[in-house]
C-alpha positions, 0 to 999 in steps of 0.5 A: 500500500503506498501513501502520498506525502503532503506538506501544510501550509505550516510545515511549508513555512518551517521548510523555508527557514531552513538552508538549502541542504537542510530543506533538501535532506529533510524533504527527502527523508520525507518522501521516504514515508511514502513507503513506510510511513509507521513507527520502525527502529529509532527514526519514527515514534508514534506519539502518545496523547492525541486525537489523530494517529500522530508520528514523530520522524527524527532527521539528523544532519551533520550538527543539526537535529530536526524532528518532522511530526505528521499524521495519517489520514486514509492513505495520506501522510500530512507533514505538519511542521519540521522544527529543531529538536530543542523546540520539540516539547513546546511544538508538541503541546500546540499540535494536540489542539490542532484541526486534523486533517489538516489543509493543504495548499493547492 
């Protein structure tokens, strides 16, 4: 079963405060949950606590350390924001209240 990767609005915005190589990298570790989207060794987590199945995929790149959260709706992955490991705690709290599924820019 294959799933398709969408980036909201958010997690769009967070892409571009980040250099090039880290969007790249990011987006292609993203794309990567198109086939295996579910909680596997150390990378993903599902996260405890919300109303929607919730995931956690950790991307390290080189000094840096950023924490993709994102949801599964039918066969859709909804990537809803990219942030820095030190922010994780405090983007958590504010996704639990969050609309789900979310909007997707066209």
């Amino acid at each position: 079963m294959g799933f398709k990767v969408e980036f909201t609005k958010r997690a769009i915005k967070d892409l571009k405060r980040l250099t090039s190589n880290q969007q790249r990298q990011i987006v292609l570790q993203s794309i990567e949950l198109e086939n295996e989207p579910f909680p596997f060794k150390k990378k993903v987590k599902r996260i405890q606590g919300f109303k929607f199945p919730c995931y956690r995929l950790r991307i390290d790149l080189d000094s840096d350390s950023f924490r993709v959260f994102y949801g599964i709706e039918n066969d859709i992955v909804f990537i809803l924001r990219i942030i820095a490991r030190k922010d994780a705690d405090k983007i958590l709290k504010a996704l639990k209240n969050i609309d789900f599924p979310p909007d997707i820019p066209q």
